[in-house]
C-alpha distance (Angstrom), angle and dihedral (degrees) to the residues before:
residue distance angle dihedral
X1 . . .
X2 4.06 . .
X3 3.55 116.1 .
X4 3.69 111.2 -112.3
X5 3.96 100.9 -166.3
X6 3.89 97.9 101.8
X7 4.01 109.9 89.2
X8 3.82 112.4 -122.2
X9 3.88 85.3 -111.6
X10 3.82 91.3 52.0
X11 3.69 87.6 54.9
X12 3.68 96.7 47.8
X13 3.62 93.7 57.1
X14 4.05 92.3 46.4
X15 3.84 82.8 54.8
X16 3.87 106.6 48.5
X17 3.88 83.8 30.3
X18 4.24 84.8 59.1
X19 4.23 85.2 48.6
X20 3.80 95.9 40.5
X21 4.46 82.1 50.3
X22 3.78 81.2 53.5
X23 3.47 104.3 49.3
X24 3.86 95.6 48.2
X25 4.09 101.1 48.6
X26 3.63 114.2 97.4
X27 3.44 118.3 -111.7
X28 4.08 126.1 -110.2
X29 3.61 113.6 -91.6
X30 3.98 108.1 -131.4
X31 3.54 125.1 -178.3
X32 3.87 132.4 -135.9
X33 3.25 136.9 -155.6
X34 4.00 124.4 -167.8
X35 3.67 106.4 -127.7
X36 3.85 105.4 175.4
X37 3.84 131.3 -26.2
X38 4.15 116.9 -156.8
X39 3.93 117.3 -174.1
X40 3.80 116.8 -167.0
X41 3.90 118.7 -169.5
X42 4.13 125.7 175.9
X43 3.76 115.8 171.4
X44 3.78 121.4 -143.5
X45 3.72 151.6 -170.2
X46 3.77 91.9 29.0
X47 3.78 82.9 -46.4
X48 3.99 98.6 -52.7
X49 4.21 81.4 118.8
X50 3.29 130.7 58.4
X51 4.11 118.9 -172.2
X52 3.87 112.3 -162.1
X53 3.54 123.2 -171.4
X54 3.85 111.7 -176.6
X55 3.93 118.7 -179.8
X56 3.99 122.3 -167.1
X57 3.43 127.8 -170.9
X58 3.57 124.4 -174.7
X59 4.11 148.9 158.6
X60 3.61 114.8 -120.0
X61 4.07 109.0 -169.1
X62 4.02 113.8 -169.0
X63 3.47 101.6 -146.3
X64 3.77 112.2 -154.3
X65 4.18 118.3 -125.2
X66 4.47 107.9 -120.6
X67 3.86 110.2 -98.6
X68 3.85 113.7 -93.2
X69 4.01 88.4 41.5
């Protein structure tokens, strides 16, 4: 059973206080390395068309914040 103690106004301000909390943290750095970029084009149709076939592949590396942070 949920407990109903909190005021709807007290549990407003938890919520947009959770979103405000949200908005002003920094985000996690990552860092990315290119691997290999392919780029396939084929004209059609007299050239009306164009396919395009782009293929990107790349090294993401999550890089933990220090305890304490």
């Amino acid at each position: 059973m949920p407990d109903n103690s909190k005021s709807t106004m007290r549990s407003l301000g938890e919520f947009f206080g959770h979103i405000l909390k949200g908005v002003r943290s920094q985000p996690q750095k990552r860092a990315h390395t290119l691997v290999s970029k392919q780029v396939q084009e084929e004209r059609r149709d007299e050239g009306k068309v164009t396919l395009r076939r782009t293929i990107i592949e790349e090294i993401e590396v999550n890089q933990k914040p220090p305890r304490g942070s």
